[in-house]
N, C-alpha and C positions, 0 to 999 in steps of 0.2 A: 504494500500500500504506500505510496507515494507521499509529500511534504509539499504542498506548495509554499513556496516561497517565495512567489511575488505578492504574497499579502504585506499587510504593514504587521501581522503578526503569523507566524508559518505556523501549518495548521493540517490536522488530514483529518476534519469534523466539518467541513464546508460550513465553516463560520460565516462567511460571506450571505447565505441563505434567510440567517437572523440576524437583523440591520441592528436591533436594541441590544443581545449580546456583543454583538461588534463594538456596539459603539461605548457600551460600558467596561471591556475589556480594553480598549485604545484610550478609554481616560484613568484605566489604572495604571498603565503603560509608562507613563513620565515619572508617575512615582515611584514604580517597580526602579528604574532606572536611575531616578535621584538616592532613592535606596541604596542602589550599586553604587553610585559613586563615591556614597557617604561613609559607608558599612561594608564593602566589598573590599578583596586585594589593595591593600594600600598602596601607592606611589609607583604603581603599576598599570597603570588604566591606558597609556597610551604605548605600552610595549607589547611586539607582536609575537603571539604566543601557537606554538605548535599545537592546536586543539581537533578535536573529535568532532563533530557538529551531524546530529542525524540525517538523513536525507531519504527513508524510507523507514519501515516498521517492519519488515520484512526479515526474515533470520538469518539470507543470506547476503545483503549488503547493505545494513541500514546507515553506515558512518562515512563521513568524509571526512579526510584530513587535512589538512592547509591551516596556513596562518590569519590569524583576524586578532585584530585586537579587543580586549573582553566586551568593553562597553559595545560593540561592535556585534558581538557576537548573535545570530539569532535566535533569542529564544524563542521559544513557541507551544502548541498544543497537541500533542502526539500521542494517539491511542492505540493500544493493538486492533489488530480485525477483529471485527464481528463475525462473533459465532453463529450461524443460522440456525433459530430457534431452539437458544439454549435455554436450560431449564436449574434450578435450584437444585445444588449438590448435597445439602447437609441441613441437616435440622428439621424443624415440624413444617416447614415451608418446603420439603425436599420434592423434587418432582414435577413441581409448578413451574412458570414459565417464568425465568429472569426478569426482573424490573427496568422497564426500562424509563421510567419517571418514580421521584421519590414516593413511597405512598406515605399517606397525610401522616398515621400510628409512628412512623417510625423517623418523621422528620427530624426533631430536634436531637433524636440520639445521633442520626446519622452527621448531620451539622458538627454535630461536639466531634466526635469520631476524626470528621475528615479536618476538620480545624485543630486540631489536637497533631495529626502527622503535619499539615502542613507547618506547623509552627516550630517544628523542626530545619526543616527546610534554609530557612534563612536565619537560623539561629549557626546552625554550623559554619554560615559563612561568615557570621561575625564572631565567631569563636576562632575560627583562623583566619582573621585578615591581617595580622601582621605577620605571622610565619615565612611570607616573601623574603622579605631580612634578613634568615638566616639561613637561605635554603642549602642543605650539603650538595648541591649540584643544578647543572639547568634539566635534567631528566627529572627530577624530583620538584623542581620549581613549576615546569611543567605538569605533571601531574599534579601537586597542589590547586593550579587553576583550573585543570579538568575536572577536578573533583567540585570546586566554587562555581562553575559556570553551570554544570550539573543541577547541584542543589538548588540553583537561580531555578534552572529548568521545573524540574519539583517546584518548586513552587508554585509555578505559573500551574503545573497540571491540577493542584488543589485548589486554585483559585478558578481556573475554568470551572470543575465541580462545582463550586459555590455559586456562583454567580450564575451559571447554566441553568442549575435546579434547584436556588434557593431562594432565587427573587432578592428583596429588599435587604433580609437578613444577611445574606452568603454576599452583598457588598461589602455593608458596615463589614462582617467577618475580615473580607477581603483588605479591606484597608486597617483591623487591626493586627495582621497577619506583617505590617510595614511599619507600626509604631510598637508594638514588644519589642526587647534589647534584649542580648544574651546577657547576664550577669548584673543587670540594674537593680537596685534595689527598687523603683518605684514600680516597675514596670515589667518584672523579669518574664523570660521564655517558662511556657506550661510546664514543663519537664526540670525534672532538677540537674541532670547529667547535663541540660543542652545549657547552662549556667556556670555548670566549670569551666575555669579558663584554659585555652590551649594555647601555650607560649613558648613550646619546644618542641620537636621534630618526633623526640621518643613517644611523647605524649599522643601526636598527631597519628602515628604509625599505631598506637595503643587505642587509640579513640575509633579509628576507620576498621582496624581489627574488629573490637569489642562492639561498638557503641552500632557503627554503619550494619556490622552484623544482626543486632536488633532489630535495624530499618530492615533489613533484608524478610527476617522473618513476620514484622509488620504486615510487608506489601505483600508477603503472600497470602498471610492471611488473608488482608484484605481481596485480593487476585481470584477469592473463592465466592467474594459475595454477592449475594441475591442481585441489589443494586449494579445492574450491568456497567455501565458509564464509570462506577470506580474500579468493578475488577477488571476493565478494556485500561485504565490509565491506569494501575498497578501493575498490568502486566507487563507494559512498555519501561517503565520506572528499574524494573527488577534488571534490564539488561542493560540499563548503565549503573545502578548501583553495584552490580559486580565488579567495576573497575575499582572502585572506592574501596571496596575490601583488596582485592588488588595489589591496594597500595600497601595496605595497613599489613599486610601475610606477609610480601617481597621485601617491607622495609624491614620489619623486626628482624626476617632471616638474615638480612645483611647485614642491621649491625650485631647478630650472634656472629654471625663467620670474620665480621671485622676484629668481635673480640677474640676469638679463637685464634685468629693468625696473632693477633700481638700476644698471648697466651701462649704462642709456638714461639715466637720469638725472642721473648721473656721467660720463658722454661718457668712459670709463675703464674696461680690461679689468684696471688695476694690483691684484692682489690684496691689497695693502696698504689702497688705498683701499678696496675692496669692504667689505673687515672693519670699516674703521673704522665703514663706515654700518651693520654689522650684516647682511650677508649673503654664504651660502658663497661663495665663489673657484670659477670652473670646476674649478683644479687639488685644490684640498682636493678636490671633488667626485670628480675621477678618482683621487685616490690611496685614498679609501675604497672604486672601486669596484674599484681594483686588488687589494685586499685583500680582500674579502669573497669577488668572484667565485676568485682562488683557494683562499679558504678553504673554496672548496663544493666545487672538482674533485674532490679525495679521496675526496668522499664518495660517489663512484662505483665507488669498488676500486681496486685494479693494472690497467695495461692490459692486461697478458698473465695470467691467473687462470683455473686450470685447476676450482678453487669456480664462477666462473662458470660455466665452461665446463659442469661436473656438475650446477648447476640449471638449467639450461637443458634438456639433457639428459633429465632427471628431470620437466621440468612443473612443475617448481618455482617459479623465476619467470621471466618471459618479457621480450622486448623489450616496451616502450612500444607501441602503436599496431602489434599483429604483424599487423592483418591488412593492413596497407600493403606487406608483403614477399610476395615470390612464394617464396621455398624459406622454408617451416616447421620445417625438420628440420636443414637445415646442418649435415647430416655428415662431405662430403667437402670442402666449401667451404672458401678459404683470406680470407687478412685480412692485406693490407700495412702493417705497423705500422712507424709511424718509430720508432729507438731511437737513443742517441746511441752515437760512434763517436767518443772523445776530442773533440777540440773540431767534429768533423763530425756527420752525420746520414745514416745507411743506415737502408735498409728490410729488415725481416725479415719476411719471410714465414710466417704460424703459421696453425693449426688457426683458422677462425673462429669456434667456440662457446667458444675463449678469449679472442677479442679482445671479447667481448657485454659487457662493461664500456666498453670504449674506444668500440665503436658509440653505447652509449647516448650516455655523454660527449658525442660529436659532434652527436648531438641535442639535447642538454641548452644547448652552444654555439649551436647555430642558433636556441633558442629564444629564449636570450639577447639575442641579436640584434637581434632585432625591438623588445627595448623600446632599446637603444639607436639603431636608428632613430628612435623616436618619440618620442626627447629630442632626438635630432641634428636634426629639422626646426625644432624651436623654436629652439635656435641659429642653425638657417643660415635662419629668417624673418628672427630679429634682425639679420644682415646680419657677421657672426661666421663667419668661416675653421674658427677650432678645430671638435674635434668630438672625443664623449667615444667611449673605445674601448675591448674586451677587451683585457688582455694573451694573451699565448699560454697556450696550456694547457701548457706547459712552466716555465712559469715559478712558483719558490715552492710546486714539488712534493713532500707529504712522504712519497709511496707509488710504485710504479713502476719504468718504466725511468728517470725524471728524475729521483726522490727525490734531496733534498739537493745535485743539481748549480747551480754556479752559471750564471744564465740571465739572461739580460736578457726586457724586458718583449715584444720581436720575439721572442724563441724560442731568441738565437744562446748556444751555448756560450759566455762569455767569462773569464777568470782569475776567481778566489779574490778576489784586488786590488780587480781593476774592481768585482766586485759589490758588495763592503764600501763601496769610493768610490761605490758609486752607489743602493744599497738603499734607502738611508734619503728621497731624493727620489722613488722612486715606490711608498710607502709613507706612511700617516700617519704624521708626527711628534709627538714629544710638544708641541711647539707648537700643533702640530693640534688635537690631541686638547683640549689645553687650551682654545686658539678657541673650540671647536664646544660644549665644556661652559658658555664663559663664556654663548653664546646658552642654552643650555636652561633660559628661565623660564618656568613656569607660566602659560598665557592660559587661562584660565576663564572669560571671558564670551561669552555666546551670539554665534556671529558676527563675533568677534575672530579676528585669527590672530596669530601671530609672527612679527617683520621679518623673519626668515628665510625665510618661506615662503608661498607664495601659496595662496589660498583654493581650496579645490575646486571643479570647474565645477558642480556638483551636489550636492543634498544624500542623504540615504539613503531609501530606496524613498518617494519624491515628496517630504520631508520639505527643506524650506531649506534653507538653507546655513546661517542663523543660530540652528537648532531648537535647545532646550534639551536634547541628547543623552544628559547626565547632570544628572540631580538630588541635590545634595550633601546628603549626614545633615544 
């Protein structure tokens, strides 16, 4: 399915057809854009950036690549095809015929719903707009703004939703979707994770791991639901957020193997020394990624949430990958949830279309997984015992049956005492933090990287490793 791009906004919905969406979508336009200028890649707006830009929705060539400069760049509204006369997958709506207008019962949850992802959206991009500054390469500077132009993208696709099928509301929506700030006090983003700040490259590479990985499992969720129009723009969503994880997988690997070679070369795993030569510690390593990956659990709900339970329900939004399950409908079906029991852990048995938070979760964890395998091999080539690890999903929870208990990084119950004496080593410290800031200088030459991190095996769609990925004003 094809983009037209002679619109003032590219689009594969024949926006043109509806004069009043048009014309309220071309007056969000300037702001979407004063947005970017404001909140977007800092000091960067008129350097020409080696980016990805859709050109079809198609599986086999939907990307072009060329140079444009961001403010420049087109975003637009891009849905996957339509299915012919597709029907509801899951829940007591299973079997009926997709939506394809919001129905009146289910408006305002859906609103919240799709305002709630959008607001992510352009949260991340103001969580990383100044990271340009310090980027360990123009391959990695480049990716940064694919990842930012992206997210621009998203956004637009939830605002089309709004505005499309929400009338009056899904504007106002629209427009305070561009006055939330990531980290404001007056004003902050819906999400607590999209209010951390991201000020270092380790972080960035931790947050697009973790956090993007969340979005991932979000949009398929959503990719399931009843409301045709948002699982058509979560489908298309899902195959650019895969680059974004992309990053987060490729970068952490390479600064493991960057530490690993100075590890070889230093005949010394002492993290004292490591730093001195200018590269991460295994443990710095694990303690960012103790902290990011629990700063993404939450963003899967309470494990017991009777909300989920009712969009599930409803067709709302569905499991990840539902057609992998043999019961669609899960309505007598039960769900052993571990909950704590003073410093023990019993199982409660509940309704399963409450535990559909806690399912996902579980898959969200095995997804996890696999990329720390695929950092774990390159330590245990190196000849290296440690190996880097999830904490429990209990641990450092601020929703739930675990909210606010104290937990060690195994899962156990332990005193108030122990965790204060013990929090602060498997977490960054401000030591840390400081470290990891002293490495982030600026490498801007083609093909360079920073001692911290090793070079990509490859460069982007056949282009070197040393291409000139951005061109500076």
């Amino acid at each position: 399915m094809a983009i037209d791009y002679t619109d003032r906004i590219p689009n594969n919905v024949e926006l043109a057809s509806s004069r009043s969406l048009q014309r309220a979508l071309e007056a969000w336009q300037p702001e979407f854009l004063n947005w970017w200028k404001d909140l977007g890649p800092t000091d960067f707006q008129a350097s020409e950036v080696y980016l990805r830009t859709a050109i079809s929705v198609d599986a086999k060539g939907w990307a072009n690549y060329g140079y444009v400069q961001m403010p420049e760049y087109r975003w637009g509204i891009f849905l996957a095809e339509q299915q012919a006369d597709r029907t509801i997958g899951f829940g007591d709506e299973m079997g009926n015929a997709a939506w394809q207008q919001v129905p009146g019962e289910h408006r305002s949850t859906l609103r919240r719903l799709i305002v709630t992802q959008g607001d992510t959206e352009p949260a991340s991009v103001e969580q990383q707009r100044l990271l340009g500054h310090s980027a360990p390469s123009l391959y990695d500077l480049r990716n940064l703004f694919q990842i930012n132009v992206e997210e621009g993208r998203h956004l637009w696709a939830m605002v089309y939703l709004l505005q499309a099928y929400f009338g009056r509301d899904g504007r106002e929506e629209a427009e305070g979707l561009l006055m939330r700030r990531s980290g404001s006090s007056d004003n902050p983003r819906i999400l607590a994770t999209f209010n951390e700040p991201i000020t270092d490259w380790l972080s960035l590479f931790m947050f697009t791991f973790f956090t993007d990985r969340d979005g991932k499992f979000q949009l398929k969720a959503f990719a399931e639901s009843a409301f045709d129009p948002l699982a058509r723009t979560c489908k298309f969503m899902l195959t650019e957020e895969a680059h974004h994880m992309f990053v987060g997988d490729t970068g952490i690997q390479r600064v493991v193997r960057r530490t690993l070679e100075v590890m070889e070369e230093l005949r010394t795993d002492d993290p004292e020394a490591l730093r001195r030569a200018g590269a991460i510690d295994l443990p710095t390593i694990q303690r960012y990624l103790n902290f990011w990956f629990s700063s993404s659990l939450d963003l899967f709900g309470a494990d017991a949430s009777s909300n989920a339970a009712a969009y599930f329900a409803a067709g709302l939004k569905g499991r990840p990958d539902e057609e992998k399950y043999a019961d669609h409908v899960m309505r007598d079906a039960l769900y052993d949830l571990e909950v704590p029991d003073g410093n023990r852990v019993r199982i409660e048995s509940m309704p399963y279309r409450n535990a559909i938070n806690e399912v996902v979760r579980g898959s969200y964890v095995e997804d996890c997984l696999k990329g720390l395998q695929r950092w774990n091999k390159w330590i245990e080539r190196a000849g290296h015992a440690v190996r880097l690890r999830l904490p429990s999903t209990r641990f450092r929870r601020g929703i739930g049956s675990w909210a606010n208990l104290p937990v060690d990084l195994d899962g156990n119950v332990i005193t108030q005492t122990a965790y204060d004496a013990n929090v602060a080593s498997w977490l960054p410290s401000e030591d840390d933090r400081a470290f990891i800031k002293s490495l982030m200088q600026p490498v801007y030459e083609p093909g360079k990287m920073a001692s911290w991190i090793a070079p990509p095996e490859t460069g982007i769609k056949g282009r070197p490793v040393d291409y000139e990925y951005v061109r500076f004003a």
